[in-house]
Every structure is written in C-alpha cells, then in structure tokens.
N, C-alpha and C positions, 0 to 999 in steps of 0.2 A: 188515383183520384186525389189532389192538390184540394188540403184540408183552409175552409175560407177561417178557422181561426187561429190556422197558424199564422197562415199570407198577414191577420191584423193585428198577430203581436210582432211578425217582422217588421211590418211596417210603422208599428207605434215605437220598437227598437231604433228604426233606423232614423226617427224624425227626434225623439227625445234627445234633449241636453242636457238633464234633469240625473248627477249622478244616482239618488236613492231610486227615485221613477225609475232608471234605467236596469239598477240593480234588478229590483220587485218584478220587473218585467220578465228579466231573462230567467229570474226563478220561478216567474208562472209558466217561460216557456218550456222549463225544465221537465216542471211537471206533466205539461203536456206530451213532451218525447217519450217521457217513463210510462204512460200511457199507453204510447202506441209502440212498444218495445223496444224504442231506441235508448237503452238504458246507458251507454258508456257514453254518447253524446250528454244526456242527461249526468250523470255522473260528473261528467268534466267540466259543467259549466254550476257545478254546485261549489266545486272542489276550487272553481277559481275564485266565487262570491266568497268564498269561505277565508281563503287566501286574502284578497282584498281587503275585506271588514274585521281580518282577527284583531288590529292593532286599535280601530276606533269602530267598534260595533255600533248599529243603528240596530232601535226597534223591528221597524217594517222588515229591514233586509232579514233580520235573522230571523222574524216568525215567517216570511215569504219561502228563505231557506228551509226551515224547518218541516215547514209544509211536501215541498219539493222532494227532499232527501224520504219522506216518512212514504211519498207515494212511489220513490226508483223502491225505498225495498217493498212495498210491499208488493210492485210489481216483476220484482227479481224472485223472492221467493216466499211471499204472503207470511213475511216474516213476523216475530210476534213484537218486536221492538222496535215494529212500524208506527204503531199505535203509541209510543214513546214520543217519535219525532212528532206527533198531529199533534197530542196533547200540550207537547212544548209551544206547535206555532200556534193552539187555540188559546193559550194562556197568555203568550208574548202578546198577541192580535188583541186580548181582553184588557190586557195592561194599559197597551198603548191607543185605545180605544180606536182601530182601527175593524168597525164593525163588519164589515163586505167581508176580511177575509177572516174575523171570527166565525159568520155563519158558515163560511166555505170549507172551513176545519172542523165544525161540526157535523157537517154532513159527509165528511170523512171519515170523521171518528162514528160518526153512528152506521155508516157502512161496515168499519171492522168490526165492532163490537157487535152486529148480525150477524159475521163471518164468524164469529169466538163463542156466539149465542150466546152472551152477555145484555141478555133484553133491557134490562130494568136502567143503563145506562144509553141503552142505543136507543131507547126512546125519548128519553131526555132530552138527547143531542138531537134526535130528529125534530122533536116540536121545537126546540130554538132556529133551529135552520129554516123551518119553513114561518116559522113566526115573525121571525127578526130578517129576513132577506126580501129585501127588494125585489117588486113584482120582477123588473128586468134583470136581477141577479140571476143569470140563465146557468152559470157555473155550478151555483149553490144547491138550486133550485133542482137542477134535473138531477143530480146524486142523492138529495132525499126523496125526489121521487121518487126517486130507482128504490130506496130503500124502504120506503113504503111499500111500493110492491114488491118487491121481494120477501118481505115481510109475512106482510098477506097471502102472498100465496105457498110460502113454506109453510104457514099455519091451513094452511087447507082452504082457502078465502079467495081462491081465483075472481069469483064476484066483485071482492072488495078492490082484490088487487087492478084488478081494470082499467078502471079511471085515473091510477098514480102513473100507469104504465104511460098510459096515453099523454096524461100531461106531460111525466119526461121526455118521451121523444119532443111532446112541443117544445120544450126548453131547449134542447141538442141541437133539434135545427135550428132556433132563433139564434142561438150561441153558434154554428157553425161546426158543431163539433163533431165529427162525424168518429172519433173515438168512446163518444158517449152514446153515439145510434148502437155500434158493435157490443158496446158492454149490456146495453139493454136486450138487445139481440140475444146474446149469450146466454146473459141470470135469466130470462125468461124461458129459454127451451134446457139449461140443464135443471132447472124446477120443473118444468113438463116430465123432463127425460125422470127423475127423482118418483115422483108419480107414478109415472109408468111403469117403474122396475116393480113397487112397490105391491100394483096391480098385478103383475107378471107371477112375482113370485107370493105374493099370499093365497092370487086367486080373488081379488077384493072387486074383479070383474068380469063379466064374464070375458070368452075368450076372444070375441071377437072386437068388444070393444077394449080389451087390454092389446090388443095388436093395434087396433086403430091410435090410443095412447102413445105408443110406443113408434108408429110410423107417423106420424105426428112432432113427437118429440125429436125424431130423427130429423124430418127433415127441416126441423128450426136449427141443429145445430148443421145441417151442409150450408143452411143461408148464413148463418156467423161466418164459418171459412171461408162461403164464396166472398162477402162483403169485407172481412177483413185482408185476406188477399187485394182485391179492389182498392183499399184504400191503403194498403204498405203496409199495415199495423202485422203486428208479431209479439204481441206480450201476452206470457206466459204460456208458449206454444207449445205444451202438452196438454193444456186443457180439453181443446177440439176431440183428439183422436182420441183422449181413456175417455170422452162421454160418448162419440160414437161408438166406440168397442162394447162398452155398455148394456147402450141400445141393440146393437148388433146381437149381444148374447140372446136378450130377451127374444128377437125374431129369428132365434135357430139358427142365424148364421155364425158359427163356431170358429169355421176354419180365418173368414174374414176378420174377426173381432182376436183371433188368438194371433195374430200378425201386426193391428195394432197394439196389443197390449205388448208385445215382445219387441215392440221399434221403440215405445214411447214409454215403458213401465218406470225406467230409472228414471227419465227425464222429468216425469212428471214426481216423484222422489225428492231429485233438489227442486222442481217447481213451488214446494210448498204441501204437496198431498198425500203424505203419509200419514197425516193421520185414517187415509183410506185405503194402506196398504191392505189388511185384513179383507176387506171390499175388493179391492184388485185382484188379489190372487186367488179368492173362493171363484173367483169368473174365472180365474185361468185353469185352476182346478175343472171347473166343469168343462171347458173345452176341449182341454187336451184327453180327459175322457172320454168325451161326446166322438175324439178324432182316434179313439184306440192307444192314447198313450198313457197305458195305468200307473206307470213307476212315475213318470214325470208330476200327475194328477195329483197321486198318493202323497210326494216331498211339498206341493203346493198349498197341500190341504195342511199339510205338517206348520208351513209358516203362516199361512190364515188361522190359524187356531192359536198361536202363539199371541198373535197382532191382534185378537180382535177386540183384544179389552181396553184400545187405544183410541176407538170410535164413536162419533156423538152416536146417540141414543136411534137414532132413525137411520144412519148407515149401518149402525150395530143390528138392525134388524133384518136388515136384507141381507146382510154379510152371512148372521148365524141361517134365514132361512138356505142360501146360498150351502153353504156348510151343507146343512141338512139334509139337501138333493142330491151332495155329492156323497156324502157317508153312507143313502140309500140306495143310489145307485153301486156304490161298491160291495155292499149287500151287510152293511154295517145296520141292522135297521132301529136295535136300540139304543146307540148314540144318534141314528137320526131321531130318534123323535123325541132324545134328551132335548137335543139343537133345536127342533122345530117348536116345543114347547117356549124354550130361551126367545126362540125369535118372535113368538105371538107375544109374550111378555112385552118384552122391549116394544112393538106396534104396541102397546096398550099405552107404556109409559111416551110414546111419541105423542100419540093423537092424545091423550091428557094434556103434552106441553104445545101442542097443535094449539089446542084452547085456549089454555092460559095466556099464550102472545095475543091470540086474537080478542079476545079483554083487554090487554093492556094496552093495544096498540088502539082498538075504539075509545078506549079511555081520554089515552096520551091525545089523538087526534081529532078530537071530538071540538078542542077547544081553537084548532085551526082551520 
C-alpha cells in the first residue's frame, strides 16, 4: 500500500528549489521512513543534511534534523536519548520561531515522556501541541491525539480515551499517513492486551469475560500485523509477537506463545523492552511448566526474579503475580503467597497512579 504522504513529500522534493525547503523536507521525510522501519534509509539521509550544514548551519535544518534523528532512535530502539534530540529540535523550532514544527516536537516529546511515565511534563507538552497547532496540522495533531488516548486509557479511562482515539485516526487519514493509522492500531490493542493480562492474572473478572478481554485484545494486535504488513511498515518488529505471546499465555495456549517468546525474546531485548524482561520470562517460566519442562522453568523463574525490580509499577505486578503461579505450581506455596501479596501491593500502588494521571490529564485538558 503506496503511503499518499510519502508520494506528497516526494513530490514537494522534487518541484522545490528552495535549498533550506529542500533540506526540511527530506528531514521530515526521514522521519517518516524511521516510522515505517526504514531506519538506514532514514539514517543516511540525516547523516548527508548533517554533512551538508556542518560548515554553515541553519535554524530550520538543524531543529528539522534534530527532530528526525530523535525519532530513527527512538524507532531503533526506544532509546532514552531520543528524547535528547526532540527537545533540542523543540528548542531550536522555539528559537527560531518556527511554530508548526515546535508543536510537532511537542507532541513528540509528550509521547516519550508517556512512554518514561514522566506525566507532569507529558502533559505540559500535550496541552501546547494541541493548543498551539493548527486545526490542519494533521502531523501534530494526531500524535497528541494518540497521546491523549493512550493516556486515558492507561489510566483506566477507556471512556475518556475514545474520542482522542477517534479524532487521531481523523488526523492520519486527512494527513495521509497510514503509519500513524498502524501506531494507533497498535497503542490501542497493546493497552486492551495490558488490561487483559491484568484481568487474567488477578482475577479482576470474571472468567468469561477476562477471556473475552483477552480474545479481544488478541485480535486487535493480528489487525496491527495484518495492516502493517499491508502497508511495508516494520518498525520495531518485535513488538507484535512478545504481545501476541502474551495474550496467548492468558488463553492457555502455552505451547504457541513459548515459540514466540523463544524467536523474538532477544530481539525485542535490543528493541528497547527490557525493562520487561522480568515480565518475559515469568511467561516463559510458566509455559515451559505448563509443557513439562521443570529444570528450564526453575532457571527462568531464577532470572525473573533477578529482573523484576527493573519494571514500572503495573508490569511489576503482573510479573510478581506471574512469579507467584509459577512458585505455586512448583509447590513452593509460601514464597507464592510472599509474591502474591508483592503483586496485590503493586495493583494498589497502579490504580493509585491510574488516578492521579486521570486528574492531571482532566486538568491539563480541560483548557483545550
């Protein structure tokens, strides 16, 4: 599927005579490839703007660059000194008062700093982006969306989150962007899937409707693969399989979910998501139990327990209840219910920070 806003930055590329225009452009197209996994195309077309401008730097180019570079890494591997390069091109773009692509760095940077759970700043940056960008700033617009919902529905606020959702995709298509249909696609079924585990292992519903959850949230992430397939995209391709594997755990299928977790474990490693190794491997633990392999189980359980003090507060919960099924399936039953304790804890101190966002972000948003 031939994306309609690449076709109109090649073709704004190819009519422009406008050296800086020309620059700006290739480095929004940069961004765009870093999007849809094409990161060494992306890469090489930073590395020549960089080349080019070292000797007489411009404003634009270098916050345009800046921007670019902040999104290959954090499409390479949700690096944390991606959030480095946004804040340089939101600062360059404030400088040079070049306001379109200071909101557009905003809502970049209020994107990471969601991902960091760094609230008190990603809301900041959200109410600028949606404050200060143009109704047709479709670029800007639909990544705060996203962020808004995503927002809201990590806070427990599917309600609220609803209608940012919906507006984002309005923005994606009017922009063309059919890399920003897949991201929404995505953040939305692995917060279903997050839910659903949540459900699964507390018990927080009953069982028929925590399988509905969970076959639900499944088959939001097959329609991410089918559509990203569809349209070439490939960034950060271990995402898909450790939230299908997941899922998978949750609906008993052990054997299928311990095959993706053993194709895709390392990959998704350098992807960026160790800090859910701890999470990873209490799944692998249980599977390879569930399939008769104690000794394998036993060493798994040995590095989830190492890891799991590395995890935000609401993976650290599923991780230790995780933990706790497998120490009681081993017949360990009071470190399981040490762990199981640990993990109701941690669910308390979640849904505590559940609320808190959703205060701050009715706050933050209230005035847009």
């Amino acid at each position: 599927m031939a994306s309609r806003l690449l076709a109109r930055l090649d073709a704004a590329i190819a009519t422009t005579r406008q050296p800086i225009e020309l620059a700006c452009l290739r480095a929004e197209r940069a961004a765009f490839l870093a999007r849809q996994g094409r990161l060494d195309d992306a890469r090489r077309t930073v590395a020549d703007l960089h080349a080019r401008f070292a000797l007489r730097p411009h404003p634009a180019v270098s916050a345009w660059t800046a921007l670019a570079e902040g999104i290959c890494d954090y499409f390479e591997s949700m690096a944390p000194h991606a959030r480095d390069r946004l804040q340089r091109a939101h600062v360059l773009s404030r400088a040079a008062e070049l306001a379109p692509l200071r909101v557009l760095a905003a809502a970049w940077l209020a994107h990471l700093e969601l991902m960091a759970s760094d609230m008190t700043p990603m809301a900041a940056h959200l109410v600028e982006a949606l404050r200060d960008a143009a109704s047709d700033h479709h670029a800007a617009r639909w990544r705060a969306c996203l962020v808004a919902a995503s927002a809201y529905h990590y806070a427990g606020r599917a309600d609220r989150a609803r209608p940012w959702y919906d507006l984002a995709r309005q923005h994606a298509v009017a922009d063309g962007d059919e890399a920003a249909l897949s991201s929404l696609m995505f953040n939305r079924a692995t917060l279903q899937a997050s839910q659903a585990r949540i459900a699964a292992v507390f018990g927080c519903a009953d069982a028929a409707d925590a399988a509905a959850l969970a076959h639900e949230a499944l088959m939001g992430v097959e329609s991410t693969a089918s559509f990203e397939h569809g349209i070439g995209g490939a960034s950060l391709p271990s995402m898909v399989p450790v939230v299908r594997a997941q899922l998978l755990v949750d609906e008993g299928r052990c054997a299928e979910a311990l095959a993706l977790y053993e194709q895709w474990f390392e990959r998704a490693m350098a992807d960026g998501q160790a800090r859910l190794r701890a999470y990873f491997l209490a799944d692998i633990a249980w599977c390879r139990l569930q399939l008769g392999r104690e000794a394998a189980a036993r060493a798994d359980l040995a590095q989830s327990l190492q890891a799991v003090a590395g995890c935000e507060t609401d993976d650290r919960a599923v991780a230790a209840a995780r933990i706790a099924q497998v120490l009681a399936a081993l017949g360990n039953d009071a470190q399981a219910a040490v762990w199981r304790g640990r993990a109701e804890r941690d669910l308390a101190a979640h849904r505590a920070e559940q609320q808190r966002l959703a205060a701050l972000l009715d706050d933050a948003l209230a005035a847009v």
